[in-house]
C-alpha positions in Angstrom: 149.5 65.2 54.9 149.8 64.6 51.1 148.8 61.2 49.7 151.2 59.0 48.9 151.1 56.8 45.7 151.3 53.1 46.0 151.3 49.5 44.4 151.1 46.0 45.4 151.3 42.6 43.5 147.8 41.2 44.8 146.6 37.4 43.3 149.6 38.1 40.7 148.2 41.4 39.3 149.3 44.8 40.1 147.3 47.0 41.9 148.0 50.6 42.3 146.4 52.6 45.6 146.7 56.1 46.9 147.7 55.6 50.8 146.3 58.8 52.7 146.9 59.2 56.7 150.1 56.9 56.9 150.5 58.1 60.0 147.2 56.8 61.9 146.5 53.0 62.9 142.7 52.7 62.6 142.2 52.3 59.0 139.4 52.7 56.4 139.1 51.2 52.7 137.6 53.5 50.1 137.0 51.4 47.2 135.2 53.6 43.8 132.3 52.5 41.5 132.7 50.1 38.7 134.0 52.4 35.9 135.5 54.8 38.1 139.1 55.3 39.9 140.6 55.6 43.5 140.7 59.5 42.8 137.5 59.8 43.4 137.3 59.4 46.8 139.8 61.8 47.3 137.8 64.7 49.0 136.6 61.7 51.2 139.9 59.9 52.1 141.3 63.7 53.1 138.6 64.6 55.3 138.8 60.8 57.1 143.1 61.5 57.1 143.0 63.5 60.4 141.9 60.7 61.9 142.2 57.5 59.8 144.9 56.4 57.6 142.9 55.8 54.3 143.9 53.2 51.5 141.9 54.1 48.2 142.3 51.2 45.4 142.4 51.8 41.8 140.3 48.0 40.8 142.2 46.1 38.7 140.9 47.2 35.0 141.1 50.6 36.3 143.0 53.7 36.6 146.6 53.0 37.4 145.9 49.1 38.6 147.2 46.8 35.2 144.1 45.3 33.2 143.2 41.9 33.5 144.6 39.2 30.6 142.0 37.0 31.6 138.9 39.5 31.7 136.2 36.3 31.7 137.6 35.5 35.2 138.5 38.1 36.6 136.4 40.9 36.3 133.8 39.7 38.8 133.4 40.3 42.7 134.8 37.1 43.3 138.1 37.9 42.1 138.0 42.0 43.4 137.2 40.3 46.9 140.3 37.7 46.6 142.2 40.8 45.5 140.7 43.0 48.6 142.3 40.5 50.9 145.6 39.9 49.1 146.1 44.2 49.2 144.6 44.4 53.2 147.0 41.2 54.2 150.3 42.6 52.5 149.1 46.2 54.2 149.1 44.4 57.6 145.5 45.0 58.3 143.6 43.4 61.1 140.7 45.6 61.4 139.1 48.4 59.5 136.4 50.1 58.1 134.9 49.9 54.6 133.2 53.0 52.5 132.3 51.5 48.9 130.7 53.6 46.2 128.4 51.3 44.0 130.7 48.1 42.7 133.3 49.3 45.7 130.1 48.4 48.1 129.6 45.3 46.6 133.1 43.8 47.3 132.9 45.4 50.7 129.2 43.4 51.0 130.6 40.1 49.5 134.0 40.4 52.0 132.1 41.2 55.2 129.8 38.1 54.9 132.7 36.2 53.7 136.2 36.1 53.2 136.5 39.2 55.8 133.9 38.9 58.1 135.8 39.1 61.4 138.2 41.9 60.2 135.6 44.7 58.6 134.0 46.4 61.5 131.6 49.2 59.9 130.4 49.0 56.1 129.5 52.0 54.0 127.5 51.2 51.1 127.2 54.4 48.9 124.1 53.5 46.5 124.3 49.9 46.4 122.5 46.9 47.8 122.1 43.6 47.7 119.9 43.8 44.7 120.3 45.9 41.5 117.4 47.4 39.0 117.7 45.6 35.3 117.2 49.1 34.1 120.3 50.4 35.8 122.1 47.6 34.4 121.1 48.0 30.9 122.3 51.8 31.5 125.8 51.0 32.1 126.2 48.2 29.9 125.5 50.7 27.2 127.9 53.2 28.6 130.7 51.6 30.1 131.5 48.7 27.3 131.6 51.2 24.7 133.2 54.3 26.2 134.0 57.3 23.8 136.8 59.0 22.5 137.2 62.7 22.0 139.9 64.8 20.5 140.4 67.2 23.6 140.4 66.6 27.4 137.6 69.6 27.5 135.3 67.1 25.5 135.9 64.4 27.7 135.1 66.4 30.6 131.6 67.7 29.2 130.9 64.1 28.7 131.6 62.9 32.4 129.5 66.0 33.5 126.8 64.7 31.7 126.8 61.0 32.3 128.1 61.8 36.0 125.2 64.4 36.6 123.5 62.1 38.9 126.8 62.3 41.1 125.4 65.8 42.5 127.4 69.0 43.1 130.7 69.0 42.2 132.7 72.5 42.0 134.7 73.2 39.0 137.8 72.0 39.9 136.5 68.9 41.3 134.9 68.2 37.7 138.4 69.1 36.4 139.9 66.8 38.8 138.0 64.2 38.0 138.5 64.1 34.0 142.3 64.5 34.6 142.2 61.6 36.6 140.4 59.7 34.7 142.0 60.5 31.3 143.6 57.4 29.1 145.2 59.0 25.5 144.5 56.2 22.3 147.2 55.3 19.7 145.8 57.9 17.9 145.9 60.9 20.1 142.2 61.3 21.5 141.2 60.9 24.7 139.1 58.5 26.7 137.9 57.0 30.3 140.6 55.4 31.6 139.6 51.8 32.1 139.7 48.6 30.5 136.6 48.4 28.6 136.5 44.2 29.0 135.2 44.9 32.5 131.7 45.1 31.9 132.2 41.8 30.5 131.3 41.2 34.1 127.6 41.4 33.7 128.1 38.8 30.6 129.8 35.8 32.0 128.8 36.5 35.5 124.7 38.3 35.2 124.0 37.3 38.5 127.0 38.7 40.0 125.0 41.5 41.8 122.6 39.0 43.4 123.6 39.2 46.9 120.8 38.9 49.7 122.1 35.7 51.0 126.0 37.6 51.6 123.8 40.6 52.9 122.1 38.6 55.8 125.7 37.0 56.6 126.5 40.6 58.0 126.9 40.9 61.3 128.3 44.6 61.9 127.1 48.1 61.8 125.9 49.1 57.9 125.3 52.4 56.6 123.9 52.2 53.1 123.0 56.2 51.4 120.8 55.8 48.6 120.5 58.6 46.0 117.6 60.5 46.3 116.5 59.6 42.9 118.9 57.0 41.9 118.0 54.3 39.2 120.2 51.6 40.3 119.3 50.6 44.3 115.4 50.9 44.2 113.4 52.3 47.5 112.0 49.1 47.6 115.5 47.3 47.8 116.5 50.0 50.7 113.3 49.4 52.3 114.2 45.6 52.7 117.7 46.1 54.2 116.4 48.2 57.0 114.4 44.9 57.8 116.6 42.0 56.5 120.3 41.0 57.8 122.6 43.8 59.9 119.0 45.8 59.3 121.1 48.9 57.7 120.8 52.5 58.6 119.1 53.6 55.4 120.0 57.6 54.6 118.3 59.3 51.3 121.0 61.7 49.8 118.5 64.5 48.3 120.3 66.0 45.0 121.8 62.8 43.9 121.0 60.0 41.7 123.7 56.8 41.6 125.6 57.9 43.1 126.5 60.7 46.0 130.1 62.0 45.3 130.9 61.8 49.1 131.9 65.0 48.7 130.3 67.8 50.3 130.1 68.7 54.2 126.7 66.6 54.6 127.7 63.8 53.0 131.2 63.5 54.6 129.7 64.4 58.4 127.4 61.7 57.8 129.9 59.0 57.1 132.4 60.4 59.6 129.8 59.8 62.3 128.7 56.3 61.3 132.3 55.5 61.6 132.9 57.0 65.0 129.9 54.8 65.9 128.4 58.5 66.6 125.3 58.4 64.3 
């Protein structure tokens, strides 16, 4: 079945999400990385859609969802999370699962020790923990709050195959995919990433947003967290520690992959489709 294209007012913004599945009752969020869109968990959300209906969020500041007016207070997990339960309540959602990649785990982590910890069931974190490397942080300050423009869409897609190479395989359509759908055209006719760049004004006014050990040991369900093989943003060390600390995660190394696995190939996918069925 063919996605369907959505929006909801949620805490008085609107928030655009693709709906995949419509048709299933067990549910599962998919919620992207922090400069990313919905569309990437596309190859995910139509693999989960036999069984699962899917509801993939563009985060506000991103992709089709409006930007904030009030980036200081908004753009920060507290605010996604109050924005996570506005879109789940107005959906009619109960129960469900929750696959995050990077910034999508995080709101998944903060609502699961918090604001929705009897409703989430299983947690996926793709390549995030309760912990980030200052290195990694410093990376995507520099990248994200300054993103560049290019005079053709072909430019703009050898950019995101460069600063997306730690993502892993991707075919060629898939990389096509992804700079179409992630395409914003200036007043001037070039082309760049389509999100508000304000958002990374998160790791300004909020620098300790990503602290989150004490939500982490709040957790009381089943946690899968991948971890990039070499990625530079959740350290072994940090993976190490959840396997001990808290819901004691199932810690899987995704060889090929930095930060973070595309969720997009047949291990990947298997891998979070068992942990779901409760079949790992």
């Amino acid at each position: 079945m063919s996605p369907e294209s959505r929006y909801l007012n949620c805490e008085g913004r609107e928030i655009h999400f693709m709906e995949w599945g419509a048709q299933h009752t067990d549910t599962v969020i998919a919620w992207h990385g922090l400069a990313r869109t919905s569309r990437d968990m596309d190859e995910l959300a139509e693999h989960l859609s036999t069984r699962y209906r899917v509801i993939c969020p563009d985060t506000i500041g991103r992709g089709l969802s409006q930007w904030s007016p009030q980036p200081e207070q908004e753009y920060n997990l507290a605010f996604y999370s109050r924005l996570a339960v506005a879109l789940v309540d107005q959906l009619g959602l109960q129960r469900f699962h929750w696959v995050g990649t990077s910034m999508g785990g995080a709101i998944g982590l903060v609502c699961a020790a918090g604001p929705l910890k009897e409703r989430i069931t299983r947690l996926v974190l793709n390549d995030i923990g309760p912990k980030l490397a200052d290195a990694a942080i410093q990376r995507i300050r520099s990248y994200a709050g300054s993103p560049p423009a290019f005079d053709t869409v072909g430019e703009l897609e050898a950019y995101f195959r460069t600063v997306y190479k730690p993502y892993g395989w991707l075919s060629d359509a898939q990389w096509r995919r992804l700079t179409e759908t992630s395409t914003r055209r200036l007043p001037d006719g070039r082309v760049t990433p389509h999100y508000d760049p304000a958002m990374v004004q998160q790791f300004v006014h909020h620098p300790t947003d990503y602290d989150r050990w004490d939500d982490y040991e709040r957790i009381d369900v089943p946690v899968l967290c991948l971890r990039g093989e070499t990625s530079d943003l959740l350290l072994a060390d940090t993976a190490d520690a959840m396997r001990e600390r808290g819901p004691r995660a199932l810690v899987v190394t995704v060889p090929g992959c930095g930060h973070a696995p595309a969720l997009n190939v047949p291990d990947q996918l298997d891998l979070v489709t068992r942990f779901l069925a409760g079949t790992h």
